[in-house]
N, C-alpha and C positions, 0 to 999 in steps of 0.2 A: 609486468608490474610497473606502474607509474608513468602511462605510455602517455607521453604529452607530446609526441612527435605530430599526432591528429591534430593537437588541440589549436582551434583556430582563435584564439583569446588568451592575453596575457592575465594569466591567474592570479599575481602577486598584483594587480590594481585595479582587477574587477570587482563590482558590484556585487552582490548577491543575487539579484535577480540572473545579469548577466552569465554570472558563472554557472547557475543550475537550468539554463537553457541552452551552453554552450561548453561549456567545460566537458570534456571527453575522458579526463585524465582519471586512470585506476590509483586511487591512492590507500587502497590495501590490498596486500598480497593473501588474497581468497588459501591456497595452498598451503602456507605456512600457517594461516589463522587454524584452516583444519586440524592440520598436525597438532597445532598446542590443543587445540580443543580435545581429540584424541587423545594427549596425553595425558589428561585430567583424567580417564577413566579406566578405573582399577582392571577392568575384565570387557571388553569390546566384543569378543568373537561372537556374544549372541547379537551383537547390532548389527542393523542392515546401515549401510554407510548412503546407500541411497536415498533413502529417508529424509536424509540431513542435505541433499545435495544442494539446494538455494537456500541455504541457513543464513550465507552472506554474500553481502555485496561487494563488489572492489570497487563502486563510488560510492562519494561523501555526498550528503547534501550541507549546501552553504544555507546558515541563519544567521542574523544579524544578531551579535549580541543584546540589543534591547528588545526584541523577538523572544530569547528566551529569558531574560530579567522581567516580563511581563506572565509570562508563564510560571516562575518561580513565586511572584507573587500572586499567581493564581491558587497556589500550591497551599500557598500560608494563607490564603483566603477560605479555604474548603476546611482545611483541621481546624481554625476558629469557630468557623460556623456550624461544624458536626457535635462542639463541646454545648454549645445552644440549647438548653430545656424546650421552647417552645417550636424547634427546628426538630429535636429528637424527638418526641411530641407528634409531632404532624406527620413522620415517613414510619413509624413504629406501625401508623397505624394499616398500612398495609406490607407491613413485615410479618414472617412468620413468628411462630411464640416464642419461639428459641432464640429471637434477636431481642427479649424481654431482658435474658439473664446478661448482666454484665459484668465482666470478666477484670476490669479496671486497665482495660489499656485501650490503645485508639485502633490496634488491630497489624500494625507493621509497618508493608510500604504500599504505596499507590502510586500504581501506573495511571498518570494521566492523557491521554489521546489526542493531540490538537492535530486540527488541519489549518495552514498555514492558509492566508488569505490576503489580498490586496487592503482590507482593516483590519488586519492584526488576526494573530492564534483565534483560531476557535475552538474548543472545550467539546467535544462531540461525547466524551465514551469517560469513564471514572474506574476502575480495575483495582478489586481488591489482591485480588494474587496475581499478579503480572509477571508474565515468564521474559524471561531473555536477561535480565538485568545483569548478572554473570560472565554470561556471552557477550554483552555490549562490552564490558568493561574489558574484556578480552581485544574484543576489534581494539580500544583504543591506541594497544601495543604493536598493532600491525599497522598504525597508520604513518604513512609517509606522506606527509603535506606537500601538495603543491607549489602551496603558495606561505611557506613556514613561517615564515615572520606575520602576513597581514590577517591569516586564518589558520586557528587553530584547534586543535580539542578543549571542554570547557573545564576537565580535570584528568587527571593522568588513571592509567590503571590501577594501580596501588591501593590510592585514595578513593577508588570508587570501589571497591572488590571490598577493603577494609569498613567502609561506609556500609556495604550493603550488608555485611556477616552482624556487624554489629546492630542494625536497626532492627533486625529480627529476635538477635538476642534481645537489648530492650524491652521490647514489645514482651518477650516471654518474662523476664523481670520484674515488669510492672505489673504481671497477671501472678507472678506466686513469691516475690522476693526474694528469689535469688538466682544464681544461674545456672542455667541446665546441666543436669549432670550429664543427660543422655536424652538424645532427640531423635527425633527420626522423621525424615522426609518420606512425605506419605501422599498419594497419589494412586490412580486406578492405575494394574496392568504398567507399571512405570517405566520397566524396558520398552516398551513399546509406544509410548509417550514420545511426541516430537521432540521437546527440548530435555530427552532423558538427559542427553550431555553436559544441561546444566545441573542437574541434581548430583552427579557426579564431582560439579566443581562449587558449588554448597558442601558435602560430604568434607571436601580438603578444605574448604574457607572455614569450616565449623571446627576442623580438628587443629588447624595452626591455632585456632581460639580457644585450643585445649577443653574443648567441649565433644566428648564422644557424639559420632554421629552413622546412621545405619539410613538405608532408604527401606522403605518398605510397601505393599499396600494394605490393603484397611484388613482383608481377609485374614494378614502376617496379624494381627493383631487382638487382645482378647484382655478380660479383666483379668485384675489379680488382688491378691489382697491389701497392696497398695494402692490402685489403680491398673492404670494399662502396664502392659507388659508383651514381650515376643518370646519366641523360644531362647533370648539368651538373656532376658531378664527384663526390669521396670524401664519404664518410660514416661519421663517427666513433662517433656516437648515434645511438640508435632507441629513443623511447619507441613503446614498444610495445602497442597498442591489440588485437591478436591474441587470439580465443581456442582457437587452437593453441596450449594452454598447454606442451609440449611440441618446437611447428616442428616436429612429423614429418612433415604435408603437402611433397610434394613442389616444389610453388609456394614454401616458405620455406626450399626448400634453402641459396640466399645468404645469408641472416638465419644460420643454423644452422650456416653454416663458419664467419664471419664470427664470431661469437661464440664458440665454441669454440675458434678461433684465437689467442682474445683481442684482435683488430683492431677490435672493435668493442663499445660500451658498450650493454648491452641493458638498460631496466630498463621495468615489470618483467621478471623473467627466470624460465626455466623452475623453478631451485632456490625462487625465493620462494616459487612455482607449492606446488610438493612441502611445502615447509614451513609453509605458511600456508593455504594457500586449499583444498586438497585435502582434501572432507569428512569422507571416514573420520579425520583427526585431529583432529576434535572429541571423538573419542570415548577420545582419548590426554587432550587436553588438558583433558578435565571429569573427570579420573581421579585426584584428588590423591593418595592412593596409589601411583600407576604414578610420578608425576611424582616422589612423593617417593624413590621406588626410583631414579631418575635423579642422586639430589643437587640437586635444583631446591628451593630455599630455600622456608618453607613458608605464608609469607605470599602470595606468587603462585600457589602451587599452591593453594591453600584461594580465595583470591579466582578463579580460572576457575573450578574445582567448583562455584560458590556461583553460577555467572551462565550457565553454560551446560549446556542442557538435556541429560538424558541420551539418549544419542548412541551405535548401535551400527551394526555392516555388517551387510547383510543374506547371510546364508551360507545353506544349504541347510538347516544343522541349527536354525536358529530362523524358519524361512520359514512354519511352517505355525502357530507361535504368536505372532507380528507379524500373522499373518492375523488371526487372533481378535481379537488387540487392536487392529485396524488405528485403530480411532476415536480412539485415545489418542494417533495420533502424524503426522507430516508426514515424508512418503518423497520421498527427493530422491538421483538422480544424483551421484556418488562427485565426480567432474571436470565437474560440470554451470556454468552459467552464466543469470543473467537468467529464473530460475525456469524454464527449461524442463526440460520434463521430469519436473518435480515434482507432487507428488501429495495434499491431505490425502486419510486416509486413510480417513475416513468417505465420499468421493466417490469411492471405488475401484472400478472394476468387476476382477471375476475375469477376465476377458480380458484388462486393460490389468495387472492385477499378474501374468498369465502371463508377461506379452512381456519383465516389467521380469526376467524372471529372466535375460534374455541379457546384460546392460547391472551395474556396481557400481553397488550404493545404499546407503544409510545410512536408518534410520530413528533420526527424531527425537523426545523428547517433543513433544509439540505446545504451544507456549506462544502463546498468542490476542494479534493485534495489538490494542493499543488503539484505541477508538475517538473521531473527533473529530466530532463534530455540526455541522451547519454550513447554513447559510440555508435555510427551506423543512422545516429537519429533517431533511435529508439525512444519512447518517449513514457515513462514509468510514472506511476503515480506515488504520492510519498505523504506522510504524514510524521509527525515528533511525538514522540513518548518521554513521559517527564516523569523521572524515578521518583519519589518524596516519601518521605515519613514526616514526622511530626518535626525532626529535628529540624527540616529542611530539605532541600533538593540532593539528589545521590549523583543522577546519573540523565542525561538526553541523549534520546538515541533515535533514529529516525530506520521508518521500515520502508522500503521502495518493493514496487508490485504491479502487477496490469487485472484489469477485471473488477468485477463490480466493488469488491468489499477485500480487503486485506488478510492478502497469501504471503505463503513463504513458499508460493512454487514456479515464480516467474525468474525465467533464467538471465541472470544478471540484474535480479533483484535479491531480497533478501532483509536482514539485519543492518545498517549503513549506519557510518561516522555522520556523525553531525560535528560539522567545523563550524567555526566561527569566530567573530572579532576579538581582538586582547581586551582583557578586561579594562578599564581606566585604572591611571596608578593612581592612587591614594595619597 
């Protein structure tokens, strides 16, 4: 743990560049992180522990604190402009029907995606249920800084665990006035789920908040004469782990009265789904023009143009020149999730962009993840996730990985501390 015995750079007066191309040092203890993680869950014996084995990283990646102060205002950039009539208006119209009914909340928290670049974050990916937020805030209590004074974590565990319980409750709040009695985290096959571990540490985050909490899946679930209910009674809440981002599987028929009924607080929910996460409206929201046609103030309309690559659907009449420039861009599924499905586009074969013509895509500029270096010369690729809700930012956390599109199965990648500068004092 903390092997800085390699590390050929003094850490306490390096750069940021410098330290994530040279910095060697393990600054969390991977072992211990496991064990606490383990200890959050009630009943382990049915999990496979290997599963989980590059959950995390034991390096940090270094961001300069105005790197994520521009991220954070990207954050507050996106929830203004999702409340926009003629923005809601324009992405509805290729939403499903179910993102019609509005629920009266903005939908929870969002995970934001950036890949760090030589001009600043870029915005690649928008994630209405984003997993890990739990876990991250977990790493933050196994980090042992390098360099403790000049970088450091941008909030402590506590504050980001307590941040995250509460932004979900919120969100359930603002959809039935008041607060859950009994919620239940709901998910397909959920033991079997990669970050079952965090639904576990949801489970305890919800009951220190004196809010009964069960995990369930959609199958545990059925009407009742209140609404939903399981076999040991009502259910008011469902955070909801599903990427049915719709419920039109028939298996989430009860989810799908139940909320439309209004009997039950779903979050996220399908409207977020439509308004946030669904990738053809990146190519609304990097349009400051379009946005400006909306009445969207022009200080958030210029700040998303300026961070998110351009971003189009792929339709019949630009199919065969996206072909040509396929190298210049990363193709990805309209309603996709967890990079499936997605494609750069220099690794395309002609048979696999045949099939993609049944399916929505969006091509995107391609904007390169940055790279972190790390013991041996290993050389990982990394991207920042930016927790937010409405309030504001939770939690950044960065995932390191090798290969096309973003794993948790590169060894000595994983989950990783994002450090970074002290804030200014005030």
């Amino acid at each position: 743990m903390n092997e800085q015995a390699n590390c050929d750079i003094d850490c306490a007066t390096a750069g940021e560049a410098p330290l994530n191309q040279q910095c060697t040092c393990e600054v969390v203890d991977v072992t211990r992180l496991r064990e606490a993680m383990w200890g959050g869950v009630a009943d382990c014996r049915a999990i496979d522990p290997a599963l989980h084995a590059n959950l995390f990283s034991p390096y940090a990646l270094f961001v300069d604190r105005s790197a994520l102060d521009a991220m954070e205002r990207v954050a507050a950039a996106l929830f203004e402009v999702a409340g926009n009539p003629g923005y809601i208006q324009r992405v509805l119209q290729w939403a499903p029907g179910i993102a019609r009914h509005d629920p009266g909340s903005a939908g929870g928290v969002l995970g934001l995606d950036f890949h760090l670049t030589v001009d600043g974050p870029r915005l690649i990916e928008i994630n209405t249920n984003p997993g890990g937020l739990l876990l991250n805030a977990l790493v933050l209590d196994a980090v042992q800084s390098c360099a403790q004074t000049t970088w450091v974590t941008w909030t402590n565990a506590t504050l980001a665990q307590g941040a995250a319980i509460s932004a979900w409750l919120d969100d359930a709040r603002q959809q039935s006035g008041h607060t859950p009695a009994r919620l239940a985290i709901v998910d397909s096959a959920p033991r079997e789920q990669f970050l079952y571990p965090e639904f576990e540490l949801y489970v305890k985050g919800f009951r220190d908040h004196g809010v009964d909490c069960v995990i369930r899946a959609p199958e545990d679930l059925s009407p009742g004469p209140d609404g939903l209910e399981d076999s040991e009674g009502r259910i008011d809440t469902v955070y909801n782990r599903l990427t049915d981002f719709a419920l039109a599987d028939t298996s989430h028929a009860a989810l799908r009265q139940a909320y439309l009924a209004r009997t039950l607080a779903l979050t996220p929910h399908p409207r977020a789904h439509a308004l946030f996460a669904d990738k053809r409206n990146l190519s609304v929201l990097g349009d400051s023009d379009l946005l400006s046609s909306f009445a969207v103030d022009a200080d958030p309309a210029v700040r998303l143009a300026q961070v998110i690559p351009h971003t189009v659907e792929l339709i019949p009449g630009n199919r065969d020149a996206l072909w040509a420039g396929r190298s210049d861009y990363f193709f990805k599924p309209a309603a996709g999730f967890g990079s499936r499905g997605s494609y750069r586009g220099d690794k395309l074969t002609r048979r696999t962009w045949e099939s993609m013509a049944s399916a929505t895509y969006v091509a995107q500029a391609f904007a390169p993840p940055s790279a972190r270096i790390v013991h041996g010369g290993q050389s990982l690729k990394a991207d920042v996730r930016c927790f937010a809700s409405g309030c504001g930012v939770l939690l950044f956390a960065a995932r390191l990985y090798q290969g096309q599109t973003t794993n948790m199965r590169t060894p000595g990648g994983g989950f990783a501390a994002v450090l970074t500068t002290p804030a200014a004092e005030i």
